[in-house]
C-alpha positions in Angstrom: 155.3 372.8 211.4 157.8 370.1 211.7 157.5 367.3 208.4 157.1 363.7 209.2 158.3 361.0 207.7 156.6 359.5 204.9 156.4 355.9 204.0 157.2 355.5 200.5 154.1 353.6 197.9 156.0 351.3 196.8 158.4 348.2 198.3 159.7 345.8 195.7 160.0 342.7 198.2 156.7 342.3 199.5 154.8 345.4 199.3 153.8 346.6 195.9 152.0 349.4 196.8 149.9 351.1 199.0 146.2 350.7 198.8 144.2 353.9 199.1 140.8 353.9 200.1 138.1 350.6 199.7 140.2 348.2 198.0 138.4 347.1 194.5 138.1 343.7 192.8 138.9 344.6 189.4 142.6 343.1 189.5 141.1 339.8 190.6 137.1 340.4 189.1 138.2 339.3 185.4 138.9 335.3 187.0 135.2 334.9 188.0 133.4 332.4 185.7 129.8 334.1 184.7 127.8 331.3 184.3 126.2 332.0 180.7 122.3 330.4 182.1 120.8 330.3 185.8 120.8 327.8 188.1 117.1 325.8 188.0 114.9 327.1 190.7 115.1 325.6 194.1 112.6 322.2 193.7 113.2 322.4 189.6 115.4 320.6 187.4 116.5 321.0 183.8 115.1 319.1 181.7 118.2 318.5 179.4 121.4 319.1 179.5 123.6 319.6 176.3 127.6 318.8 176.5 129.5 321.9 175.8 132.7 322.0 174.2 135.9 323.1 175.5 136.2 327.1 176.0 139.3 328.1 174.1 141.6 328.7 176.6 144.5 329.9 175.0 142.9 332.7 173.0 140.6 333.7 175.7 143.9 334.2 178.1 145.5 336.0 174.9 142.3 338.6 175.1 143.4 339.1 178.5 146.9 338.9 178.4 147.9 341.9 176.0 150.8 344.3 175.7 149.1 346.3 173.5 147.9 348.5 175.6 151.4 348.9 177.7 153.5 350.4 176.4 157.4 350.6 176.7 156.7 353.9 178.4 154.6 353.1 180.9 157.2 350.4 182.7 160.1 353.7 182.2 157.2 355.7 184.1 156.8 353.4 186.7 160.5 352.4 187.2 161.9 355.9 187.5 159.1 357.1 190.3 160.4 354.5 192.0 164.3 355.4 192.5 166.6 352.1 192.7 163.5 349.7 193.3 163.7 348.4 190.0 167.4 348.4 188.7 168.0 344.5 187.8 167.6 345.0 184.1 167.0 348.6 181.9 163.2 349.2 181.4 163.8 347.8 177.6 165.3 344.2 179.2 161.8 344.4 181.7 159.5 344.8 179.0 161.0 342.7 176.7 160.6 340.1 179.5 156.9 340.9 180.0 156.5 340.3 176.1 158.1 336.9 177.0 155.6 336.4 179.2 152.8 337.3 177.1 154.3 334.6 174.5 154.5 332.0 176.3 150.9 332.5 177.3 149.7 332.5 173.4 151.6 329.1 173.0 149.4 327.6 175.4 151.3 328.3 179.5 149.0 328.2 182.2 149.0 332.0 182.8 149.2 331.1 187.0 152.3 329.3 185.9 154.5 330.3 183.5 158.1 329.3 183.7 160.6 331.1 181.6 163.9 330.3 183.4 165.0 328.5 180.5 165.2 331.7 178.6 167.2 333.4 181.9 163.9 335.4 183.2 164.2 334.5 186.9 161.2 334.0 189.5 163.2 337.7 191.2 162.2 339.3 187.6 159.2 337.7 187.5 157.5 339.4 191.1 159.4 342.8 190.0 157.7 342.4 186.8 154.2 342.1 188.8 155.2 344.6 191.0 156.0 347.2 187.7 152.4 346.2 186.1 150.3 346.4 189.5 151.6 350.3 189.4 150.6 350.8 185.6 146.8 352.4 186.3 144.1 352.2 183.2 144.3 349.1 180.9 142.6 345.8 183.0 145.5 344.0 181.3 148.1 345.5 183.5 146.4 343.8 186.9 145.9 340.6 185.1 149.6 340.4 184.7 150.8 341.1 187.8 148.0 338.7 189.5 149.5 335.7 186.8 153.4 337.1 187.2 153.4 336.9 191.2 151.4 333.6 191.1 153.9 332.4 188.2 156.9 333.1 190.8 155.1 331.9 193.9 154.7 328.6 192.1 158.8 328.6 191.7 158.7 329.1 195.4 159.1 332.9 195.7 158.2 333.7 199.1 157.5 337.6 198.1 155.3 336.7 195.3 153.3 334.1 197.6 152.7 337.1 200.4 152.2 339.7 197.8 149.2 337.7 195.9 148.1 336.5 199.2 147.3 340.2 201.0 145.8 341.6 197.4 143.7 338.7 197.2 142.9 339.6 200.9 142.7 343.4 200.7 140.3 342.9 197.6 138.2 340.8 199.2 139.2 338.2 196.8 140.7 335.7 199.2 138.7 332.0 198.7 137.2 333.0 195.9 139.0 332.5 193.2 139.8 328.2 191.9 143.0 329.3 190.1 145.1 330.7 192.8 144.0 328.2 195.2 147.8 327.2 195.9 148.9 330.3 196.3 146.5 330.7 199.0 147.6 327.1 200.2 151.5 328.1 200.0 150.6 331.5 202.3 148.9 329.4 204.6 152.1 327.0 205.3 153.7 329.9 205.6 152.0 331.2 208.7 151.7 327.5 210.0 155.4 328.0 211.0 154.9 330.8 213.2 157.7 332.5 212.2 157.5 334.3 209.4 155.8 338.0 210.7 154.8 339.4 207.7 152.9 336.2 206.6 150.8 336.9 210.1 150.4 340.0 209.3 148.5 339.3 205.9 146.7 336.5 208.1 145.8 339.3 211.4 144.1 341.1 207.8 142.7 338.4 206.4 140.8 337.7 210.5 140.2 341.4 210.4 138.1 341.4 207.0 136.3 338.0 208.5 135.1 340.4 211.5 137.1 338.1 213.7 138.9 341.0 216.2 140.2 339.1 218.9 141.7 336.5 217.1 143.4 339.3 215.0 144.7 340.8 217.8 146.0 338.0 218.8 147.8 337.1 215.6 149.1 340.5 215.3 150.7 340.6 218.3 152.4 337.0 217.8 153.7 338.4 214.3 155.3 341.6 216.3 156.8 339.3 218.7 158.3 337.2 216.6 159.2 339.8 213.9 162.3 341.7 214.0 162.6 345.7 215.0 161.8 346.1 211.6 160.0 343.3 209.1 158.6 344.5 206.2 155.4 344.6 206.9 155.4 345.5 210.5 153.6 349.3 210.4 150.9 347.6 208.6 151.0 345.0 211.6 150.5 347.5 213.5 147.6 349.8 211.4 146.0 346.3 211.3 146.3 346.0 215.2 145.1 349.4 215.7 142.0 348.9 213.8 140.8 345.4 215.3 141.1 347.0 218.9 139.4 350.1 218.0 136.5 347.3 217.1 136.3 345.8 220.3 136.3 348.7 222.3 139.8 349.2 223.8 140.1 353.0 222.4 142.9 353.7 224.6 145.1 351.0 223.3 144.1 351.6 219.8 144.8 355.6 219.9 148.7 354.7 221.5 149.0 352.2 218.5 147.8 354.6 216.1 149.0 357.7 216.9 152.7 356.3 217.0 152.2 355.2 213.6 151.0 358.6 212.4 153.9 360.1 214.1 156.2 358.2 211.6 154.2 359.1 208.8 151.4 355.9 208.0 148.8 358.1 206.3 146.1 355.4 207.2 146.7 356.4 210.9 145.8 359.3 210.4 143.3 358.2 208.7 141.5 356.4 211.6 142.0 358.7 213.9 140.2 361.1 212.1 137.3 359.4 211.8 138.1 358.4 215.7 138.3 361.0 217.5 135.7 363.5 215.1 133.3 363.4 217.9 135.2 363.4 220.9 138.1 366.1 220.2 137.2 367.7 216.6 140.1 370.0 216.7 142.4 366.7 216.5 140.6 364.8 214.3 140.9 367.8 211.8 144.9 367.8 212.3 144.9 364.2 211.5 142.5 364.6 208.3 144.8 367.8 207.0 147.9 365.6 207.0 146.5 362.6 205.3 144.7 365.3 202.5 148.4 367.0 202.5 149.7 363.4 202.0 147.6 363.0 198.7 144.3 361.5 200.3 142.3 363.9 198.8 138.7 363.0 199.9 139.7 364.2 203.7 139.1 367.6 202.3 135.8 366.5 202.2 135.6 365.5 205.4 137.2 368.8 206.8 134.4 370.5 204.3 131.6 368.4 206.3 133.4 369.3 209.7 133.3 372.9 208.6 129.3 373.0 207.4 128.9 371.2 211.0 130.5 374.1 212.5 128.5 376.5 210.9 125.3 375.3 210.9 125.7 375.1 215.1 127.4 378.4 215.8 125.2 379.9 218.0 123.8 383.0 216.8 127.6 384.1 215.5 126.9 386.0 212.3 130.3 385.9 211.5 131.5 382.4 213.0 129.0 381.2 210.6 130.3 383.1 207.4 133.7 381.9 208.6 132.8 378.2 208.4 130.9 378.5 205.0 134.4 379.6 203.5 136.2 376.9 205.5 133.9 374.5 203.9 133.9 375.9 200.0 137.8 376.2 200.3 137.9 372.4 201.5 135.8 371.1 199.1 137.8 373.0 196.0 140.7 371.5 197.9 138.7 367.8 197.6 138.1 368.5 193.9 141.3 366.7 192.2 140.3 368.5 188.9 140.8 372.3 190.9 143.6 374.5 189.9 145.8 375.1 193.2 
């Protein structure tokens, strides 16, 4: 069988890294203010109302913003999966920046806008730094940073940092949601004012997407391929997004060229959807497309080829042995599924 190209996890420009799966909110969730008593009842009022005092800022954010559960190690981890993404500074000069960061914070910074180029630490080392810590998996610490690093740069005028906050706040379902990163969202919104700038459109044709607002996506998508380049940044996503929003209106036919070109050079998420597409219409397809994503590391399309598999076997009519057959499919597929299984 002849390998594919793969499309590598991480970008350092714009795309930090792939998301997997249902996006969560936990690198935005920690913003939200819990309100610590209920609103009255609708046709009630309170019937006092006692001044509170200031919440203390600056320690709460220093809860938050911690290093001590990152160590030095985890940023070398990170930097050397990722070849020559990250080669602007050793991983000693990036973490020492990070515990900059962190400092400046403790003295009082506005975490969405720290500015430490009076020290040298540039808005360039700044989104790299976000892009290290959104790629550090375990301590909720390492999303906080990277959510206050690429707004940090984004307020210097980074246009990575601005897209990069912009389609995680998207992709997490966090867009509009959260006071502090407002101008973020208002700098990514000038940005696709212009028209011109393809990857910015293709956070927005997301953005529509997650709405439920297909043809305008399409339409937005399509305006960011024409006016990107052969290749912007962002363009297979573009296209995954385009894909998806006319698979929701109906135009399979369109949606399975899109797709299956994008599988062809590698998108997992291609193959992906047309898995799930094309299970009832032309099964032994669907199951190709599910095998390469699982062989790509999406390991929960075992499952799905397990379920195919019990499907098979439960309808095989009156085949003692095409039954059996499918049983082990199924039971080998789901050991496959199981991360924890010895291979």
């Amino acid at each position: 069988m002849a390998t594919r190209p793969c499309h590598r996890t991480c970008s350092l420009l714009l795309r930090p890294h792939l998301w997997k799966g249902t996006p969560s909110h936990s690198s935005v969730a920690w913003l939200y203010r819990a309100r610590s008593d209920p609103p009255p009842a609708l046709g009630q009022t309170r019937r006092y109302a006692v001044p509170r005092a200031p919440a203390p800022k600056a320690a709460a954010y220093s809860n938050v913003f911690t290093l001590a559960e990152i160590p030095g190690t985890s940023f070398e981890s990170v930097i050397y999966r990722n070849g020559n993404s990250f080669r602007r500074l050793s991983p000693e000069q990036y973490y020492e920046c990070a515990e900059r960061f962190t400092e400046a914070i403790k003295q009082g910074s506005n975490p969405w806008a720290v500015s430490l180029s009076g020290s040298g630490i540039s808005a360039e080392v700044l989104h790299e730094l976000a892009c290290i810590m959104r790629q550090i998996r375990g301590p909720r610490s390492a999303d906080a940073f990277a959510t206050a690093m690429w707004a940090s740069a984004s307020e210097l005028g980074y246009r990575p940092s601005t897209l990069s906050l912009a389609r995680q706040l998207i992709r997490s379902r966090a867009y509009g949601r959260t006071p502090q990163l407002r101008k973020v969202e208002a700098r990514f919104k000038q940005l696709v004012s212009t028209s011109k700038d393809p990857d910015a459109m293709t956070a927005e044709g997301e953005l529509l997407f997650e709405q439920g607002r297909f043809d305008v996506a399409v339409a937005t998508l399509q305006r960011a391929l024409r006016a990107g380049s052969a290749s912007f940044e962002w363009k297979p996503y573009c296209e995954l997004c385009l894909g998806k929003a006319l698979l929701k209106l109906g135009r399979r036919r369109e949606a399975r060229t899109v797709l299956e070109a994008l599988s062809e050079a590698g998108l997992v998420e291609a193959d992906i959807e047309l898995g799930d597409m094309l299970r009832a219409s032309d099964g032994a397809k669907a199951e190709q497309h599910m095998y390469a994503a699982a062989c790509s590391g999406r390991l929960d399309m075992f499952s799905h080829l397990s379920e195919i598999a019990l499907e098979g076997a439960a309808s095989a009519p009156g085949d003692g042995r095409s039954t059996e057959d499918g049983r082990r499919w199924a039971m080998e597929w789901s050991r496959l599924a199981d991360i924890r299984a010895e291979h």
